[in-house]
N, C-alpha and C positions, 0 to 999 in steps of 0.2 A: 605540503604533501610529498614533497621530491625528496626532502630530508626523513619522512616518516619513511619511505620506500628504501633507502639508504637502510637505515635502520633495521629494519625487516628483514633485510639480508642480510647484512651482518650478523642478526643473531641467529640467522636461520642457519647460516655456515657453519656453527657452533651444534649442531642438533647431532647426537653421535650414536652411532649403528648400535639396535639393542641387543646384541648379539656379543656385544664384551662382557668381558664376564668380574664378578666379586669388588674388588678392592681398585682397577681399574676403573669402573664405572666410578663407582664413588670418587677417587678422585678427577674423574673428567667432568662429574656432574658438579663440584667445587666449582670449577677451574670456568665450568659454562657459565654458572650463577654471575662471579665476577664479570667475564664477558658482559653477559646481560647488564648487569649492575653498571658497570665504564659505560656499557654504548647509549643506556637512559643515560646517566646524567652529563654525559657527551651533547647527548640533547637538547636537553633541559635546558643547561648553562647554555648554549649557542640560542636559542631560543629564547631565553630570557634576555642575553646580551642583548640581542637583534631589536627585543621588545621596550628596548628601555629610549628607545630613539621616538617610540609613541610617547611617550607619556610627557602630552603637555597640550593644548589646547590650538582647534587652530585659527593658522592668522586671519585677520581679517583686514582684509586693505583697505586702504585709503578710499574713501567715496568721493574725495573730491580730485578736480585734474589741477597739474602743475605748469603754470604758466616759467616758473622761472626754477630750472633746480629737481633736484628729486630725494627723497629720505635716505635712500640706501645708501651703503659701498660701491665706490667704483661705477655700479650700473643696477636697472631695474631688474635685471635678468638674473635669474640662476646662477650660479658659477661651480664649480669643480671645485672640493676643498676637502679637509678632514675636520673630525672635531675628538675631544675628550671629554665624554660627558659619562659621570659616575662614573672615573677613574680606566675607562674602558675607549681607545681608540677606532674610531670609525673613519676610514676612508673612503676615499670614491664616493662622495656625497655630494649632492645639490643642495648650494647653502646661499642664502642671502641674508646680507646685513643691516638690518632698521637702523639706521644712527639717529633718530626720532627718539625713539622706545628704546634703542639698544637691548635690541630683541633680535636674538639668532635665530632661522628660518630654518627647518630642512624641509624638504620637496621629498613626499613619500609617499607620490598618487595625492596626500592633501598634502597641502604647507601648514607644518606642525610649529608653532612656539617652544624652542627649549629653554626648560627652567633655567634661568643663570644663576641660581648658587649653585647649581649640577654640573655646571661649565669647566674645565679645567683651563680652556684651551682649545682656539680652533685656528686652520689655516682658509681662506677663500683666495682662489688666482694667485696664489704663490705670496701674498701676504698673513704672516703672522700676525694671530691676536690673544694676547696673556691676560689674565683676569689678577688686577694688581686692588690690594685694598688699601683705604686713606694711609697716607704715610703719617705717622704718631710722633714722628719724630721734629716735624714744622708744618704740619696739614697742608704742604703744599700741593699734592697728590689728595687725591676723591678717589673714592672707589669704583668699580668697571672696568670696561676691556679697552684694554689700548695695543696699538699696532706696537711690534719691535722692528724698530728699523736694525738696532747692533745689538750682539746680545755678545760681551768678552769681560776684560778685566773690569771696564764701565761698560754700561747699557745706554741704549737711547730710545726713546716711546714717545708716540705721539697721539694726540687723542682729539680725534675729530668730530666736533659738536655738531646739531646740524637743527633749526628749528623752525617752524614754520607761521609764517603769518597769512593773512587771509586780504586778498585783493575781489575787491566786489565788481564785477564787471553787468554792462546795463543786457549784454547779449548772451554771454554765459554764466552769469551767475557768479555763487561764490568761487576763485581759483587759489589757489597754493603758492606760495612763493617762499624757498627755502632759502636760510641763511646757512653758512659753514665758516665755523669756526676752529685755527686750528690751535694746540698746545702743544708743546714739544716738550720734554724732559731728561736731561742727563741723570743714571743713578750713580752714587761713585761713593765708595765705602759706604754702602748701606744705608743712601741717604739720597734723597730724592732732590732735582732742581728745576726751577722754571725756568727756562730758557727763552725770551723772548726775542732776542735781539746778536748780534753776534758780539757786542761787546758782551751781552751776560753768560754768552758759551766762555768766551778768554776770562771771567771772571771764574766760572765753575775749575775751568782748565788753566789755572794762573800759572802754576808749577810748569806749562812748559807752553806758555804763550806765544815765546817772539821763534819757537820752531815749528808752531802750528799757524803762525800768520804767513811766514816763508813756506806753509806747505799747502796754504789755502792759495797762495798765488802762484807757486808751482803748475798746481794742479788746474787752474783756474778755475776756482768752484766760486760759484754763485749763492751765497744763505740765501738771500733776498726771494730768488726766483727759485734757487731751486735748493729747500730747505734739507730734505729728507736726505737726499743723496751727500748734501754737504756736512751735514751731522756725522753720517754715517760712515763715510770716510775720513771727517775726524777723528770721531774714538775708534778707530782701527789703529790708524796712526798715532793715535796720544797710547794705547797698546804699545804700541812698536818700543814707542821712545820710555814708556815705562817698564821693561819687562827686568 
């Protein structure tokens, strides 16, 4: 309605004294039409954009409680993020992430389902997530959304499973207990890699090994414990040493 009222006024501004006279009116009454014409589909398009964040079904949550674990990203809750969905950015959005379903939520008075092949690209809590398809080239990548941890000369992605099994308890009934599973992947000329271990990252990065083992101990990074960050500040630094 706030935006209809907008509108209203702006072409009401345009309403011109009938008091001008011949070859002037006609062209101010051009000159309105456009007016009119820009400030509808000024409209329209903001309005349509805005509507495309409906179109998708909504969620229905889990009926049962979780003894161990929960589906989502990070947390149950809502979070702060953006998304691209039909090629059109939306910020300042309430988003949560099903790694269940791998179903993107927004909160919009209801929690809507957005279609994922609609998806470009969303952020939640300052985490990126890219909509990458099977890699053709050694099927070692599937298709879905995965986090970017580095995005330069290589990339680094990682894609967190998350599944759930059923625990029958005598006092509560059936409960939840979620597994998580993580993948990590180096892309590097256009080719995807699984990375499980850190001797299979020095395999990916062999070309410059014995100066990224001196910089993993530099730095004192941890894969083991702490994978993401150690990834991440690898292909920065294999960057460095490759430019």
């Amino acid at each position: 309605m706030k935006s209809l009222v907008i509108l209203f006024i702006a072409i009401s501004g345009f309403v011109l004294p009938t008091h001008i006279k011949g070859q002037a009116i006609q062209s101010d009454s051009i000159f309105y039409q456009s007016a009119v014409y820009n400030a509808l589909a000024f409209y329209q398009q903001s309005a349509g954009d805005q509507s495309r964040l409906f179109n998708g079904r909504e969620y229905k949550p889990y009926r049962i409680s979780f003894v161990k674990g929960h589906p989502f990203f990070i947390s149950e809750r809502f979070a702060e993020g953006s998304i691209i969905y039909e090629d059109v950015l939306y910020e300042n959005v309430q988003i949560l992430y099903d790694e269940v379903k791998e179903l993107v939520i927004v909160e919009t008075g209801v929690s809507i389902e957005m279609i994922p092949q609609r998806i470009g690209q969303f952020t939640i809590a300052g985490h990126t997530f890219v909509k990458l398809l099977k890699d053709s080239l050694n099927n070692t990548l599937t298709g879905g959304f995965y986090e970017r941890l580095y995005k330069g000369k290589i990339e680094v992605y990682k894609k967190e499973k998350k599944t759930i099994s059923e625990d029958l308890s005598d006092t509560e009934g059936v409960r939840g207990i979620v597994t998580t599973k993580k993948y990590y992947y180096i892309r590097k000329c256009e080719r995807f890699y699984l990375v499980k271990n850190k001797n299979s990252m020095y395999e990916v990065l062999k070309d410059r090994k014995s100066e990224i083992q001196r910089f993993i101990k530099s730095q004192g990074l941890d894969f083991r414990n702490d994978t993401d960050n150690t990834l991440a500040q690898v292909a920065g630094y294999y960057d460095q040493l490759t430019r």
